[in-house]
C-alpha positions in Angstrom: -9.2 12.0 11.1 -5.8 10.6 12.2 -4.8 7.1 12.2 -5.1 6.1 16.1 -2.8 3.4 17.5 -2.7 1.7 21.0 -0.2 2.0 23.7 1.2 -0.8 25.8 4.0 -0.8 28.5 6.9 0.7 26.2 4.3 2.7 24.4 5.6 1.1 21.2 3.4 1.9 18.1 2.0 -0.2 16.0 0.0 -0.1 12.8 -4.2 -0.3 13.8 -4.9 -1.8 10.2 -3.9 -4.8 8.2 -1.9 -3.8 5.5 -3.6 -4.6 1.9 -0.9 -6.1 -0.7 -1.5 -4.5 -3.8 0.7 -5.8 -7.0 1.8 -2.4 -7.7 5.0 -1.6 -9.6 7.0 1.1 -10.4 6.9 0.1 -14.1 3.3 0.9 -13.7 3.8 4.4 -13.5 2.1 6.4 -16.8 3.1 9.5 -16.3 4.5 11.7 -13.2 4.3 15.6 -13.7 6.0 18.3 -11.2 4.6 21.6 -10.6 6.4 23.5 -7.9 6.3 26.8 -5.8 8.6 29.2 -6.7 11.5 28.3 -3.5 12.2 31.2 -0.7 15.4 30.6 0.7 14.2 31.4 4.5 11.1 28.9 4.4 12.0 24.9 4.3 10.2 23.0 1.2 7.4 20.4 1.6 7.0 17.9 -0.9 3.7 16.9 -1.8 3.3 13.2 -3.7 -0.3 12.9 -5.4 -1.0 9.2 -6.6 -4.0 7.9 -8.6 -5.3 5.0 -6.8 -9.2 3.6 -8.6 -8.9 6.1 -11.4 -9.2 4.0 -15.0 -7.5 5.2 -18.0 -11.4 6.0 -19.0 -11.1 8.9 -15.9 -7.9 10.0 -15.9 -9.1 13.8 -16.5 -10.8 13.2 -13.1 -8.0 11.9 -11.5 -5.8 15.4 -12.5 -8.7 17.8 -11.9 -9.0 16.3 -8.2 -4.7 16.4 -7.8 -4.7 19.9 -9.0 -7.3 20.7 -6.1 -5.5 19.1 -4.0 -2.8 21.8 -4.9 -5.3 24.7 -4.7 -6.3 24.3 -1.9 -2.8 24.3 0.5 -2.2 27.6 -2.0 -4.8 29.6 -1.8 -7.6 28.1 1.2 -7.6 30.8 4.2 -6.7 28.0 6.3 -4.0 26.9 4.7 -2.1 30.4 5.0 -0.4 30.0 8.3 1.4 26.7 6.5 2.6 29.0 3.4 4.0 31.5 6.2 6.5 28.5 7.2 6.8 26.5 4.1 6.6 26.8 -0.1 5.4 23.4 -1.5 6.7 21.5 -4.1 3.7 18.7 -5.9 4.9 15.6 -7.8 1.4 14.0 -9.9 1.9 10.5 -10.2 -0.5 8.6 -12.4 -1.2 5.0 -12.2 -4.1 3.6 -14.1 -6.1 1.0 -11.9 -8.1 -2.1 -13.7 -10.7 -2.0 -11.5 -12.5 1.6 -11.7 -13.0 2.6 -8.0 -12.0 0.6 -4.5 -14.5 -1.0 -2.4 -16.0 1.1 0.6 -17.8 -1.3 2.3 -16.1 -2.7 5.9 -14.3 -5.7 5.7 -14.3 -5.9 1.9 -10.8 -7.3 0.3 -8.8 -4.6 -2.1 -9.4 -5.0 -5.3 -7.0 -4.6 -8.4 -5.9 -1.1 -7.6 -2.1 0.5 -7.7 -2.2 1.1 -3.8 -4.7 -2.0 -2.4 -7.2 0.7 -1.2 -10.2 -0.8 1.4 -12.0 -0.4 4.3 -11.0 -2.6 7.5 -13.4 -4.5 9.6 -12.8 -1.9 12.7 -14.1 1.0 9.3 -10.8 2.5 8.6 -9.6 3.2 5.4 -6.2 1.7 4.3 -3.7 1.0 1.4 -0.6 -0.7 0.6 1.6 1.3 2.4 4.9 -0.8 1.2 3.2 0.2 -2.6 3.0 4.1 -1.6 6.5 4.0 -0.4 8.0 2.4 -3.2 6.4 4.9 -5.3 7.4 7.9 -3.2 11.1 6.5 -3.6 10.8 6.1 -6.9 9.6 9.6 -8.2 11.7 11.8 -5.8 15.0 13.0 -7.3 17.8 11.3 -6.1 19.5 13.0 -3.1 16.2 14.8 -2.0 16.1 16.2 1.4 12.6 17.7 1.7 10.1 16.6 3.9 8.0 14.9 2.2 3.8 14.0 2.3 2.5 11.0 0.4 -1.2 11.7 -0.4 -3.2 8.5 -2.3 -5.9 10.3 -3.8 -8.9 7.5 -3.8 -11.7 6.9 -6.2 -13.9 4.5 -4.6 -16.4 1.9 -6.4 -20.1 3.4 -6.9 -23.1 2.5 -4.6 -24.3 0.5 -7.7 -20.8 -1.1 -8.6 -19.5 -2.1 -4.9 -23.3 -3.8 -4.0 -23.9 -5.6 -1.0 -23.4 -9.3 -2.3 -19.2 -8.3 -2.3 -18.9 -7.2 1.4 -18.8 -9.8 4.2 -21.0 -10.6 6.7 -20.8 -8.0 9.5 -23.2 -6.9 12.2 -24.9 -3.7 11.2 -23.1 -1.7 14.3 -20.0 -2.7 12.9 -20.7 -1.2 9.1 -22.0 2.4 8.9 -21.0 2.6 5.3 -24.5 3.1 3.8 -22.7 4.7 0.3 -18.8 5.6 -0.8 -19.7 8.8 0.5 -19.7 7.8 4.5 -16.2 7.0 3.9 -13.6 8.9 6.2 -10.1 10.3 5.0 -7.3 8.9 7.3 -4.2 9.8 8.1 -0.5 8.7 9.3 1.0 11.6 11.6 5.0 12.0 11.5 4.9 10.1 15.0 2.8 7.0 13.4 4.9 6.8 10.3 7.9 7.2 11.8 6.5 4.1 14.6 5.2 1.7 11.9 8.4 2.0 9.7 10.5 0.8 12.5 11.4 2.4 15.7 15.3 1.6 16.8 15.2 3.0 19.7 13.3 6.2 20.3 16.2 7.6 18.3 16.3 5.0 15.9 16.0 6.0 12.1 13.6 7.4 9.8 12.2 6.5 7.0 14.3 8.6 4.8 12.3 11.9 4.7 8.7 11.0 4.3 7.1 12.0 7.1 3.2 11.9 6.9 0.8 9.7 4.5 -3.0 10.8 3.7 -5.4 8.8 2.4 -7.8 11.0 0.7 -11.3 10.1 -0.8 -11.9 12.5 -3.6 -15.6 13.0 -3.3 -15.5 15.5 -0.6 -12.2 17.2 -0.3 -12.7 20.0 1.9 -10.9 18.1 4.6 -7.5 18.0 3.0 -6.4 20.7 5.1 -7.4 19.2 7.8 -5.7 16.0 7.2 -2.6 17.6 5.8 -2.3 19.4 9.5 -2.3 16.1 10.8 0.5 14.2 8.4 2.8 17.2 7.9 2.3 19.0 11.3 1.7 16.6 13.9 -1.7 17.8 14.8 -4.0 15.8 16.8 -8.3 15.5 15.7 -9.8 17.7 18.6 -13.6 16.3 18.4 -14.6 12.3 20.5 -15.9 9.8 18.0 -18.1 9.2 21.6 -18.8 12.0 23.5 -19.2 9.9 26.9 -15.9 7.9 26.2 -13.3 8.2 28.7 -9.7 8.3 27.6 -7.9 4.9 29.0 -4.9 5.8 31.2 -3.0 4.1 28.8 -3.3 6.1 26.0 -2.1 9.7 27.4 1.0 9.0 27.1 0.1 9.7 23.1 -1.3 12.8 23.6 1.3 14.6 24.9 3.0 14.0 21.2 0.5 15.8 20.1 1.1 19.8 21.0 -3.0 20.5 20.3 -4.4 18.1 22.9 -3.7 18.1 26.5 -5.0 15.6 29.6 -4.8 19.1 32.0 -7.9 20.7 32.0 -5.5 23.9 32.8 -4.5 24.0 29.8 -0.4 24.6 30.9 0.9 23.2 27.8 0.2 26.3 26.0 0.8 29.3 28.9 4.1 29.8 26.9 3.0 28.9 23.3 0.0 31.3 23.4 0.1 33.2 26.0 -3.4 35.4 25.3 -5.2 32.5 26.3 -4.8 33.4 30.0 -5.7 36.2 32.2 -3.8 38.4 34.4 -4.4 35.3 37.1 -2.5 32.7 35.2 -5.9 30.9 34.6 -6.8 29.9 30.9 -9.5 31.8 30.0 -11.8 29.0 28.1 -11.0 25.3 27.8 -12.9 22.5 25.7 -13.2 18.7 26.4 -13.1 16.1 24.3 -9.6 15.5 21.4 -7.7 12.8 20.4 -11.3 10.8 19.6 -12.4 10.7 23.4 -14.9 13.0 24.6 -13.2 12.8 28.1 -10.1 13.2 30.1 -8.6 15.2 26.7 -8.5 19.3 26.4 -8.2 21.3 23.3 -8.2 25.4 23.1 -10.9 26.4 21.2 -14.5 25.9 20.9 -13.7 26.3 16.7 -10.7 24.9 14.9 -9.8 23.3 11.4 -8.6 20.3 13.5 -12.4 20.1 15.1 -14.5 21.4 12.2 -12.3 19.9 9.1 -14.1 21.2 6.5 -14.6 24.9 7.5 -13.0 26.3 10.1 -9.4 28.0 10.6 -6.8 27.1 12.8 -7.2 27.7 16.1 -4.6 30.5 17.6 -2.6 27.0 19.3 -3.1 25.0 16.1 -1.6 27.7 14.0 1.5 28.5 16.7 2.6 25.2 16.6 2.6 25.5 12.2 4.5 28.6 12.6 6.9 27.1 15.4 7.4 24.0 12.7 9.9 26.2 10.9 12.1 25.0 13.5 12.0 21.4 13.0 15.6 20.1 12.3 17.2 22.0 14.9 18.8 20.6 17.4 17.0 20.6 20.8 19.4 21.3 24.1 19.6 18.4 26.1 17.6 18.5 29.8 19.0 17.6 32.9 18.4 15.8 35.6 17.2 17.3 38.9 17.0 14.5 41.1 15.8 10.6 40.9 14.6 9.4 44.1 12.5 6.7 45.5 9.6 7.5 47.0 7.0 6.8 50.0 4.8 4.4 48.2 7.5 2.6 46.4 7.7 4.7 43.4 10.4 6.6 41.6 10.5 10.1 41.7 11.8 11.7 38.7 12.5 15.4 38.7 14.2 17.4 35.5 14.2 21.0 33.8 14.6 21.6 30.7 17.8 22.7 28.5 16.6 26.1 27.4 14.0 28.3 28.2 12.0 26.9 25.1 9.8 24.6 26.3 9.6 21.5 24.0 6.8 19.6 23.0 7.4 16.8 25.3 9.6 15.0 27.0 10.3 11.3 26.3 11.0 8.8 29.6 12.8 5.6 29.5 14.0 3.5 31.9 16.7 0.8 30.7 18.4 -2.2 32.6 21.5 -2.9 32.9 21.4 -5.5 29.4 20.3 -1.8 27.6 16.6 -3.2 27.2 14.1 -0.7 28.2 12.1 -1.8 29.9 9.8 1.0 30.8 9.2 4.3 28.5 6.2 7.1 28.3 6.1 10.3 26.8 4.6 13.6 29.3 4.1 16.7 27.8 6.5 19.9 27.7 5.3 21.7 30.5 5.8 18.8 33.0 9.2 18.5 34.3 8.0 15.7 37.1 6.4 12.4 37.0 6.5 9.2 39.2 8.0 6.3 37.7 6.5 2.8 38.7 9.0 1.2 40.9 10.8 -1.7 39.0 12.3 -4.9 40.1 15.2 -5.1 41.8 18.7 -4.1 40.1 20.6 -1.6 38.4 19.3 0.9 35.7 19.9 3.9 33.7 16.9 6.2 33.4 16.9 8.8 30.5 14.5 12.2 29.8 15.0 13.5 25.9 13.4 16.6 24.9 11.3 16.7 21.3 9.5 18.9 19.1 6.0 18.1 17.4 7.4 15.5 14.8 9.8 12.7 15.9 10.3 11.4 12.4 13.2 13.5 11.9 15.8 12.9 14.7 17.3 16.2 14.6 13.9 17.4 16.4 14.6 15.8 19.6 17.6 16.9 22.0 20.5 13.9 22.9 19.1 12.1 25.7 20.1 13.2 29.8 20.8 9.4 31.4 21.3 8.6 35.0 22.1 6.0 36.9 19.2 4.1 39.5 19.7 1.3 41.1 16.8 -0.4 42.8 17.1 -2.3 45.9 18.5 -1.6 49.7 20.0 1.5 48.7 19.5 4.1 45.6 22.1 5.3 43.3 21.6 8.8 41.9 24.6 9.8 39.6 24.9 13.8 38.0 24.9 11.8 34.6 26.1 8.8 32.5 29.4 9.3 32.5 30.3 10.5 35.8 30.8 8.5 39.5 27.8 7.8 41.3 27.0 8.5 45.0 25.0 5.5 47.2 22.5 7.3 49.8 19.9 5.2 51.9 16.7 5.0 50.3 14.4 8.2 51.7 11.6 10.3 50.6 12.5 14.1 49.2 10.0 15.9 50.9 10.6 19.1 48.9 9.5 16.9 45.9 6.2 18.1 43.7 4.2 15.8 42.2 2.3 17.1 39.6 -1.3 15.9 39.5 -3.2 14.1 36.9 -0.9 12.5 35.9 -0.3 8.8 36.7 3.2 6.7 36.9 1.0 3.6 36.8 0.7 3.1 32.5 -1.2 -0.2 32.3 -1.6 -3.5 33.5 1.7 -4.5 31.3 3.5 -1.7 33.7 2.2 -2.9 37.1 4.0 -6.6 36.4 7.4 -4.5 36.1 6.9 -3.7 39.6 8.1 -5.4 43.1 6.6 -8.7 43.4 7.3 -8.7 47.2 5.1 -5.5 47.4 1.8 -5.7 48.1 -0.4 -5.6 45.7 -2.1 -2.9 47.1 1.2 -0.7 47.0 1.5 -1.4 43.3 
């Protein structure tokens, strides 16, 4: 189960739990022990940081038994293979006796005196002190390191008998599931979500030095590591609906498309070029399933059995494991697109037409639209097979509209190509430069006919987006 986070107008993310504030320190570090894969020079290294977080001095063997499983099982699980074809690992144990002996897994219950401030939000999510599990990422990495690297808080929650109902707050029954420790979920942060909630300057903007993925793992049942370790180091996305009957909200599929698993067409396009079997001699995918991303509708996945739909059992699915293997490209620069044409359209929106810079099709494409203060003002992401989209129609004035291609994981900058820009100006007439940098050509405003929009796919994000439009419009139009 991934961390899910909401989308508004400039599809910023943010964080979908309170942070707990634990009073960990790094002087509270016991012991930290490395135990690494011997290095191949064609494969990139992961590094994988193990903490203690509700484990006693009284349990420590329990706390190293469960870290060394942790190990075994990205080493030697089936599953797990198609990650040691693209990657050798290198595991950093970091011990940190807690005072209390567990964390609380009932909703809505404060953290107690743990290293890492593990609970369980109102909304039933579990969380930590993610300022803590930085810190002590930082702190037992050698100096200089350049790895990717995974932060896994390995959680020993409070018994039924220990954490008993007179702690927890009041909460509806609906709203508390948690009959037991053992009804808690593992969670976790996808490079996207980290590389979001640690402060996004620009879509561009900096990352987090090179952690790119957090797990927060209970260690009662841990056969869906794997599972979550394809979501924080690989970008997957969960391809199972918390509600069957739940529709995605056209708001939220702009984030699926940063996720190269999941797909809002039921065609399956995304993949024609990734996995090619998948299709007959037609062109036509040859079996799609609904429901990813935690909705049971308007979301498409591959294949009926996957690790990233069954997380305790199954293999990767043939797209789940091409997009592991293509992840041995990730720090490679991307070619830039280019713009094909940026036009206004019949019903007042913007049509926006671009190819790629290669023939590799990327995982998506990112949109922005900026004004002339460079505040963007409108952004979404489509995914890599799309190379047209209409643009709700802003307000009147000059703009610079932009198209970056990425790969799955944003958190390192290097996998995203250097934006195309383009000049736009909205009003009596539409300006519709080559790029940036070069003179632009006024034309009257006019519909391309030769345009193709591509279907399902809406320029009209939210109710945020529809304010950005015309106000002299009618609302009809909007």
């Amino acid at each position: 189960m991934r961390r899910t986070v909401a989308a508004l107008l400039v599809f910023t993310f943010l964080p979908a739990v309170a942070r707990a504030q634990s009073n960990f320190h790094t002087d509270d570090i016991a012991d930290v022990r490395h135990d690494d894969d011997p290095d191949d020079p064609k494969k990139p290294v992961t590094e994988v940081v193990v903490m203690s977080e509700g484990y006693t001095k009284a349990n420590e063997a329990l706390f190293w038994e469960r870290a060394h499983q942790i190990a075994k099982s990205l080493r030697e699980d089936q599953a797990s293979s198609v990650m040691r074809e693209v990657t050798t690992f290198h595991f950093t144990y970091v011990w940190v006796p807690s005072k209390d002996n567990g964390a609380p897994w009932r909703n809505g219950e404060e953290a107690g005196d743990t290293p890492f401030g593990a609970h369980i939000t109102k909304d039933g999510s579990l969380a930590t002190d993610d300022g803590a599990v930085d810190r002590a990422v930082k702190h037992v990495m050698p100096e200089g390191n350049t790895n990717r690297t995974v932060s896994v808080v390995l959680i020993h929650l409070l018994s039924k008998r220990a954490d008993h109902a007179a702690n927890a707050p009041k909460v509806k029954k609906e709203d508390d599931p948690n009959t037991g420790p053992s009804d808690v979920r593992d969670i976790s942060d996808t490079p996207e979500d980290l590389f979001r909630s640690l402060g996004d300057r620009g879509h561009l903007g900096h990352s987090h030095g090179v952690e790119i993925g957090r797990v927060r793992q209970v260690d009662i049942d841990m056969r869906a590591f794997v599972h979550e370790f394809g979501h924080a180091r690989f970008g997957l996305d969960d391809e199972y609906a918390n509600d069957p009957d739940e529709v995605i909200p056209e708001k939220e599929k702009a984030g699926v498309a940063q996720f190269p698993n999941s797909s809002i067409d039921p065609t399956g396009a995304r993949w024609k070029k990734l996995v090619p079997e998948l299709f007959d001699g037609s062109g036509k995918i040859k079996q799609i399933f609904e429901g990813g991303s935690g909705y049971g509708k308007g979301v498409w996945h591959a294949s009926h059995l996957c690790r990233m739909n069954q997380s305790r059992t199954e293999d990767f699915c043939p797209v789940c494991k091409a997009i592991i293997r293509g992840s041995i490209h990730d720090g490679e620069l991307l070619p830039a697109p280019a713009w094909v044409s940026v036009k206004d359209a019949k019903d007042g929106s913007v049509a926006l037409q671009w190819k790629a810079g290669s023939k590799e099709q990327p995982n998506s494409f990112h949109l922005a639209l900026t004004d002339a203060t460079g505040k963007v003002v409108w952004k979404t992401d489509v995914e890599g097979h799309v190379t047209s989209f209409d643009m709700p129609a802003p307000k009147p004035g000059p703009y610079t509209v932009s198209v970056t291609a990425q790969r799955v994981s944003i958190a390192d900058p290097a996998n995203v190509s250097k934006p195309a820009a383009t000049k736009y100006f909205k009003g009596r007439e539409a300006v519709v430069a080559r790029d940036d940098h070069e003179s632009t050509d006024k034309r009257p405003v006019g519909v391309d006919r030769g345009f193709s929009r591509t279907s399902g796919l809406s320029g009209k994000i939210n109710e945020r987006t529809r304010d950005a439009v015309d106000p002299d419009r009618d609302p009809k139009d909007r």
